[in-house]
DRENVEXKE-354155 format. One record per residue (C-alpha): x, y, z. Coordinates in nm, 3 decimals. Each point is the difference from the previous one (the first is absolute). Example, Ala and Ser with C-alpha at 12.3 -4.5 7.8 and 13.67 -1.06 7.14 Angstrom:
<zases>
+---------+---------+---------+
|    east |   north |      up |
+---------+---------+---------+
|   1.230 |  -0.450 |   0.780 |
|   0.137 |   0.344 |  -0.066 |
+---------+---------+---------+
</zases>
This chain:
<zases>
+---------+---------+---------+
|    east |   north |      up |
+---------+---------+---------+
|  -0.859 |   3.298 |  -2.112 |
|   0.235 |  -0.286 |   0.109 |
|  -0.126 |  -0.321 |   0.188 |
|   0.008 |   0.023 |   0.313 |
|   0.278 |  -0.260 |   0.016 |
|   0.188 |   0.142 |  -0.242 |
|  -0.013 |   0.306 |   0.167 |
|   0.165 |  -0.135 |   0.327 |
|   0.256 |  -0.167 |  -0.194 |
|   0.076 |   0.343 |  -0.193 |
|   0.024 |   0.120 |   0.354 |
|   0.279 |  -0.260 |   0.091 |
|   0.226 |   0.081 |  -0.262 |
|  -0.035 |   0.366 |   0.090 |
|   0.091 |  -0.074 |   0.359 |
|   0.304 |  -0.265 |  -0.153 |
|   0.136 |   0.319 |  -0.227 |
|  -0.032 |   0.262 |   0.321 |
|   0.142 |  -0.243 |   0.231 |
|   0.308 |   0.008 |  -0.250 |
|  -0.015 |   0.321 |  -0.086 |
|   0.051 |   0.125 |   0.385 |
|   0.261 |  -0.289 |   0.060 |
|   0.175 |   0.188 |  -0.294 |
|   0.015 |   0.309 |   0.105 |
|   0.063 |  -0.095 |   0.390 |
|   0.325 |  -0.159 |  -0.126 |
|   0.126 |   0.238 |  -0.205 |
|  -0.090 |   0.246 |   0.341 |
|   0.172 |  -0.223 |   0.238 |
|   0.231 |  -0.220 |  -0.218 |
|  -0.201 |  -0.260 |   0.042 |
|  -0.157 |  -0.215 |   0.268 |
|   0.013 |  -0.343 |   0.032 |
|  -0.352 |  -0.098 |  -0.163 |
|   0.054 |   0.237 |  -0.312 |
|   0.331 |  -0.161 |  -0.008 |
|  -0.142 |  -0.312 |  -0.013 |
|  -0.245 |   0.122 |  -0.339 |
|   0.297 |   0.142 |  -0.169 |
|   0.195 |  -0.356 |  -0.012 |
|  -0.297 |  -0.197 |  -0.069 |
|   0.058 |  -0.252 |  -0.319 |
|  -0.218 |  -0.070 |  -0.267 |
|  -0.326 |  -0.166 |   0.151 |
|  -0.011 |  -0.369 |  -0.037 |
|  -0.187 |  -0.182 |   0.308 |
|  -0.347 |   0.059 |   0.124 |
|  -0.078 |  -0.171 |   0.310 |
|  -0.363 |   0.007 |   0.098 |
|  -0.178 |  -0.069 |   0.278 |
|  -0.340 |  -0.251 |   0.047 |
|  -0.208 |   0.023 |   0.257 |
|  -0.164 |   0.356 |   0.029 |
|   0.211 |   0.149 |  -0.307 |
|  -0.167 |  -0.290 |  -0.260 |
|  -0.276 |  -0.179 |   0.207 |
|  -0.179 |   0.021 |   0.318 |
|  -0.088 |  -0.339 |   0.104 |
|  -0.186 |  -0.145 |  -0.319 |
|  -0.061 |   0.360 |  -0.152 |
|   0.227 |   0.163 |  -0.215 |
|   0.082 |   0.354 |  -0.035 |
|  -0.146 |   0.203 |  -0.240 |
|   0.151 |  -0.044 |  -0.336 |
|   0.295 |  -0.197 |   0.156 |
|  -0.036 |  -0.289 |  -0.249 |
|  -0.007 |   0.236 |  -0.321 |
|   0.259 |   0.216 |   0.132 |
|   0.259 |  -0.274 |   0.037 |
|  -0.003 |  -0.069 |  -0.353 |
|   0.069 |   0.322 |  -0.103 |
|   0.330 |  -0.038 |   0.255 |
|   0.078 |  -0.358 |  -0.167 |
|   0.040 |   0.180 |  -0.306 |
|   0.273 |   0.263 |   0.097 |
|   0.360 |  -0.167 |  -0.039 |
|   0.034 |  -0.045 |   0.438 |
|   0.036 |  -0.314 |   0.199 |
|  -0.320 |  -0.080 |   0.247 |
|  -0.002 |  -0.135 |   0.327 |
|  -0.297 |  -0.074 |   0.262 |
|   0.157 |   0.065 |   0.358 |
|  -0.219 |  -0.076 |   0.289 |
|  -0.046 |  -0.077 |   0.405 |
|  -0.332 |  -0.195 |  -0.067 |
|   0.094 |  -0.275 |   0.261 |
|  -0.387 |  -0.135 |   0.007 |
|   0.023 |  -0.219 |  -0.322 |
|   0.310 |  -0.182 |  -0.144 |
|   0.132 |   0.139 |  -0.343 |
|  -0.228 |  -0.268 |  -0.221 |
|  -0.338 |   0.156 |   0.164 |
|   0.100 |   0.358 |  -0.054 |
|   0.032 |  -0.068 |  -0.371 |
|  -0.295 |  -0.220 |  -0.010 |
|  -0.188 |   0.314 |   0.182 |
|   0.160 |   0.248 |  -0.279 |
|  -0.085 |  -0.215 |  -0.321 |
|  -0.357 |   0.013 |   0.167 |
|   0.043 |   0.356 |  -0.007 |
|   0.132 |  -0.004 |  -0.371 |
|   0.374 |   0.102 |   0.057 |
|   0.217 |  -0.094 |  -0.200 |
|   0.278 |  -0.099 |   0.232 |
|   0.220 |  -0.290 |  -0.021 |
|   0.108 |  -0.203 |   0.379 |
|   0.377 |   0.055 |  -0.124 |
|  -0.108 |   0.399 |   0.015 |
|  -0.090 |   0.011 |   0.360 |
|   0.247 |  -0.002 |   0.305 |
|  -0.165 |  -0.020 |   0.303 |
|   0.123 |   0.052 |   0.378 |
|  -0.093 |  -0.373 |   0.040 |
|   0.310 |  -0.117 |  -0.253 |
|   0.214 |   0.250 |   0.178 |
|  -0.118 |  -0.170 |   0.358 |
|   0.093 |  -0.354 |  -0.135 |
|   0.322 |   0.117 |  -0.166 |
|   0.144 |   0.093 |   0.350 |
|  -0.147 |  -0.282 |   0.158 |
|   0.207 |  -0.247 |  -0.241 |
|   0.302 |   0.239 |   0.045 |
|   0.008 |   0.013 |   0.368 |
|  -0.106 |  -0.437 |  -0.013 |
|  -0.304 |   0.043 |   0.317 |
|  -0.322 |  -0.137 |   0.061 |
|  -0.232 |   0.218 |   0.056 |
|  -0.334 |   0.104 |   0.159 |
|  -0.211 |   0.114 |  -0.296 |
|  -0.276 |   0.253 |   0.191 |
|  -0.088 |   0.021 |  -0.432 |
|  -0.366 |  -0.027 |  -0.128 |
|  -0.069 |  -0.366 |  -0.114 |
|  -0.025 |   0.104 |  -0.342 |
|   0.355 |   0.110 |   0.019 |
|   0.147 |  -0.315 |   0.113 |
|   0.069 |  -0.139 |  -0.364 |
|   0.276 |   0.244 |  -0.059 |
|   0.173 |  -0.122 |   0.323 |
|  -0.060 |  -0.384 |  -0.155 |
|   0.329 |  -0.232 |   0.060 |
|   0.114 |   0.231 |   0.309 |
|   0.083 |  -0.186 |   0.328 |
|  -0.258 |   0.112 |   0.252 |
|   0.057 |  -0.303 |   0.244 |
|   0.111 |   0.145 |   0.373 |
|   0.033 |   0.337 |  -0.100 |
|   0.292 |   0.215 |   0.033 |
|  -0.118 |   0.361 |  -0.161 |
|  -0.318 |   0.225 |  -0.010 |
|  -0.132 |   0.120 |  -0.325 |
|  -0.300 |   0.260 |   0.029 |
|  -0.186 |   0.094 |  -0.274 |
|  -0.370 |   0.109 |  -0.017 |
|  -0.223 |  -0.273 |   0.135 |
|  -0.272 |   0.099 |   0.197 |
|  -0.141 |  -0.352 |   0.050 |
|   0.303 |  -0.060 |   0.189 |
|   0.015 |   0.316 |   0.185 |
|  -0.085 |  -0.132 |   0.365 |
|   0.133 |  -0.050 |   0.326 |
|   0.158 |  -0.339 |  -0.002 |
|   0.140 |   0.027 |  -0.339 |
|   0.152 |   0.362 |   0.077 |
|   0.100 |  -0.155 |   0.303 |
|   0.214 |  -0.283 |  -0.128 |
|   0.152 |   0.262 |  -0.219 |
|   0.102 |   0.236 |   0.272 |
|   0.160 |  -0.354 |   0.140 |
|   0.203 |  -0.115 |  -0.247 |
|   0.127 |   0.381 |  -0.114 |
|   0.108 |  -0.003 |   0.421 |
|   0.204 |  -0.306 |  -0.041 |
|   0.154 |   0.145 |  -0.262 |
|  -0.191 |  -0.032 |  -0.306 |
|   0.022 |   0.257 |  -0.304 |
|  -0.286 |   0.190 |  -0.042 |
|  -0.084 |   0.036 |  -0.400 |
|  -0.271 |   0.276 |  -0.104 |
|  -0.095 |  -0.062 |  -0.334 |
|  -0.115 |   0.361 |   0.005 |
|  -0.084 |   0.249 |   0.236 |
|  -0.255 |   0.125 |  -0.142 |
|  -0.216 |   0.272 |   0.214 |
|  -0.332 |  -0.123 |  -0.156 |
|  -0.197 |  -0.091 |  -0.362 |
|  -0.280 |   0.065 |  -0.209 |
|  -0.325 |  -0.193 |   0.028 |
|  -0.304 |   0.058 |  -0.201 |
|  -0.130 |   0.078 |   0.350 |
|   0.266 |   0.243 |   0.106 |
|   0.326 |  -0.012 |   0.148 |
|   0.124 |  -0.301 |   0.194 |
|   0.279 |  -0.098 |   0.216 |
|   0.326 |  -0.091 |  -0.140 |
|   0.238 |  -0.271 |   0.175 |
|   0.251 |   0.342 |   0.076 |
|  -0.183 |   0.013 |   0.353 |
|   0.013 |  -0.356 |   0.068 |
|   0.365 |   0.016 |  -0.120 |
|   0.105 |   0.317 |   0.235 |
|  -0.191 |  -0.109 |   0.299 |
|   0.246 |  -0.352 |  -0.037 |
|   0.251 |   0.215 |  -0.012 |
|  -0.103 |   0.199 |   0.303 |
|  -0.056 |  -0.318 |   0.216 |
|   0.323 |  -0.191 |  -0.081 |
|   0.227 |   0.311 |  -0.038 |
|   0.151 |  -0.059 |  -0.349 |
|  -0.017 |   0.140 |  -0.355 |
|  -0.168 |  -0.177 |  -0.290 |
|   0.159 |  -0.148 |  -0.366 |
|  -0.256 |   0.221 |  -0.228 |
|   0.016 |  -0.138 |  -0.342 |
|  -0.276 |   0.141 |  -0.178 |
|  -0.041 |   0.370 |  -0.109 |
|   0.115 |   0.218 |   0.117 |
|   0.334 |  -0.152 |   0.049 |
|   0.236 |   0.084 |  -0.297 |
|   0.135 |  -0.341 |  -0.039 |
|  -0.367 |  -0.065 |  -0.093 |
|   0.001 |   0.229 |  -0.297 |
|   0.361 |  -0.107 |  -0.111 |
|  -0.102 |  -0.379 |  -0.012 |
|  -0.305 |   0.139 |  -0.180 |
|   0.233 |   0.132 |  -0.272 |
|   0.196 |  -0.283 |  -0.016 |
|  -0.008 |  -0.125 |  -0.320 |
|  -0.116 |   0.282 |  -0.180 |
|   0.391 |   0.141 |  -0.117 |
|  -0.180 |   0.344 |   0.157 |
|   0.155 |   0.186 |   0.261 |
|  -0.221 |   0.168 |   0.276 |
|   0.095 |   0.368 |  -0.163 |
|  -0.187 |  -0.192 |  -0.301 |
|  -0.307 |  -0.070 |   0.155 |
|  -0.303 |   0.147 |   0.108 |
|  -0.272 |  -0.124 |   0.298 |
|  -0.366 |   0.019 |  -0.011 |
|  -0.205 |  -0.077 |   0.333 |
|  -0.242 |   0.149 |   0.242 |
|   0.201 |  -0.047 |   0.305 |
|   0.205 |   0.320 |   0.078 |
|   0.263 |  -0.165 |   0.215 |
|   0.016 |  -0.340 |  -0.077 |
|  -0.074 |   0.039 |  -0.398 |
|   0.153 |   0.332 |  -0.076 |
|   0.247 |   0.105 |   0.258 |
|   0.163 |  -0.328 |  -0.012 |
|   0.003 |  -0.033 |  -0.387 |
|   0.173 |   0.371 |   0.055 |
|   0.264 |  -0.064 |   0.260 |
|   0.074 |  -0.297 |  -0.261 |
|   0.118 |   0.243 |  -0.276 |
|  -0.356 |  -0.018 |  -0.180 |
|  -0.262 |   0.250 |  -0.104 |
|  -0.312 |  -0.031 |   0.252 |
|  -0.369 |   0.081 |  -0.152 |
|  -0.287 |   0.002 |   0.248 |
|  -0.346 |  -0.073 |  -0.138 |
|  -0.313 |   0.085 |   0.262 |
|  -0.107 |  -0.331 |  -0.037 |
|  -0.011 |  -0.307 |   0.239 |
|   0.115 |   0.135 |   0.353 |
|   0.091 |   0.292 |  -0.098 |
|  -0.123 |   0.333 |   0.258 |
|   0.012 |   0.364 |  -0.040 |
|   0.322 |   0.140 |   0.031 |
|   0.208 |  -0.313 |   0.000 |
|   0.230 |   0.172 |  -0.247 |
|   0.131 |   0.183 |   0.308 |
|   0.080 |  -0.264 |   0.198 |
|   0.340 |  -0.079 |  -0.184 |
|   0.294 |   0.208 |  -0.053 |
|   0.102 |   0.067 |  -0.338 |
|  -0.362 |  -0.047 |  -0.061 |
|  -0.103 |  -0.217 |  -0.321 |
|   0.095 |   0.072 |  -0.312 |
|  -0.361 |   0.063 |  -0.102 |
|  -0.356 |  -0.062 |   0.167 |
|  -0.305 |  -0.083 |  -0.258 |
|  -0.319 |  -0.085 |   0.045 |
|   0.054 |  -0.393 |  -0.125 |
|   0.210 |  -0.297 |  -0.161 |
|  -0.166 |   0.165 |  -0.386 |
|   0.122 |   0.352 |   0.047 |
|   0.356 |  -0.103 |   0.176 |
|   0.020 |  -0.218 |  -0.333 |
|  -0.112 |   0.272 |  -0.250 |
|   0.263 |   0.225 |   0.207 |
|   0.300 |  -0.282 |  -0.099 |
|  -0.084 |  -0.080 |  -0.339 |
|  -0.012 |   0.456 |  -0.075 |
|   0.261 |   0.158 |   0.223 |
|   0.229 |  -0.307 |   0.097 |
|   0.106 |  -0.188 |  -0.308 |
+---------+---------+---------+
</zases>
């Protein structure tokens, strides 16, 4: 008898070769829709972007055989990249928390929603309000925050109170842009799930009557500037992530593959919730990687 993780991994590929097998038949039925479309003039896979928090670690735990199964995906011939919308620690503490956690991950690897906030704030030249976590302040370091003309919203419950939302919903009513570094619904904590800054975010919106800048997942610009660098296009690449929406429907409306592990924040039937739904849903980051290196390269 198989292991029982072996077993659910066995079961992931059998899904993986249904799922195709249907989308197969379906378009030769109805000449194809626009998903099966979309697997027919896929390339040659190349890019694997992979999410952190609740796909390879919750808090200071990680998953399961996260650490062993990354080395078995830094040994197929694809290019890896660590997307995230952590906005409670800069980019140096995440990989500080991740060597802790004995991943091998390099700072160059990871592209976080924080480097995609400060990339439009040097762009658009403002000062802003940074309702950030302290420990994310260092990867705002050298940006004008002296009378400030802009919001930027990320998670930062510390900061989450009346007077601080208050000056916000000020400065966004004289005409301030409102930045959301992510919208994010809510996270993983050992715990349970907690609040993301995506209510915070909407209820500015609400009050002041205006629209957001998103930059984080699951905005496609996100996953583009992910790729940059990589000579992959998006039909090259594939997501991993245990956010439906922001993780895999984004990575998806991008061009890329979307796998779902049922890790992190993941909840029952969250695979419904999109439309095409993901590629593939599997049990965790291990089995989505055994899936890769056996039926995708």
């Amino acid at each position: 008898m198989l292991p029982w993780s072996m077993t659910v991994c066995r079961l992931c590929f059998e899904q993986a070769t249904l799922y195709m097998s249907i989308s197969q038949t379906v378009a030769q039925l109805k000449g194809g829709s626009r998903a099966n479309s979309r697997m027919a003039s896929r390339r040659a896979l190349k890019a694997v972007l992979v999410d952190l928090s609740g796909t390879l670690h919750i808090e200071d735990s990680a998953v399961p055989g996260a650490q062993e199964a990354l080395k078995r995906l830094r040994s197929a011939p694809v290019t890896i990249r660590f997307v995230t919308n952590t906005t409670k620690e800069c980019k140096r503490d995440l990989l500080e928390r991740l060597k802790k956690l004995e991943f091998d991950i390099k700072e160059d690897e990871i592209f976080t929603s924080l480097t995609a906030a400060r990339n439009l704030l040097e762009q658009k030249q403002v000062r802003p309000l940074l309702l950030v976590e302290d420990n994310a302040l260092h990867d705002f370091k050298g940006i004008d925050t002296n009378e400030p003309n802009a919001v930027v919203i990320g998670l930062a419950p510390d900061h989450f109170n009346y007077k601080t939302m208050n000056k916000a919903f000020q400065l966004i009513l004289d005409g301030a842009p409102l930045v959301a570094v992510h919208k994010a619904r809510y996270y993983k904590k050992k715990e349970g799930l907690a609040l993301g800054p995506g209510p915070f975010v909407t209820g500015l919106e609400y009050a002041t009557d205006t629209k957001a800048i998103v930059v984080g997942k699951p905005e496609r610009t996100f996953f583009l500037e992910a790729l940059r660098g990589t000579n992959c296009a998006p039909e090259e690449a594939v997501m991993i992530g245990d956010d439906c929406r922001d993780d895999v429907g984004g990575a998806q409306n991008a061009g890329m593959l979307g796998i779902l592990v049922k890790t992190g924040k993941y909840r029952e039937a969250d695979e419904g919730k999109i439309n095409p739904p993901p590629y593939l849903t599997c049990e965790s980051f291990p089995c989505a990687v055994d899936h890769i290196l056996q039926q995708l390269l």
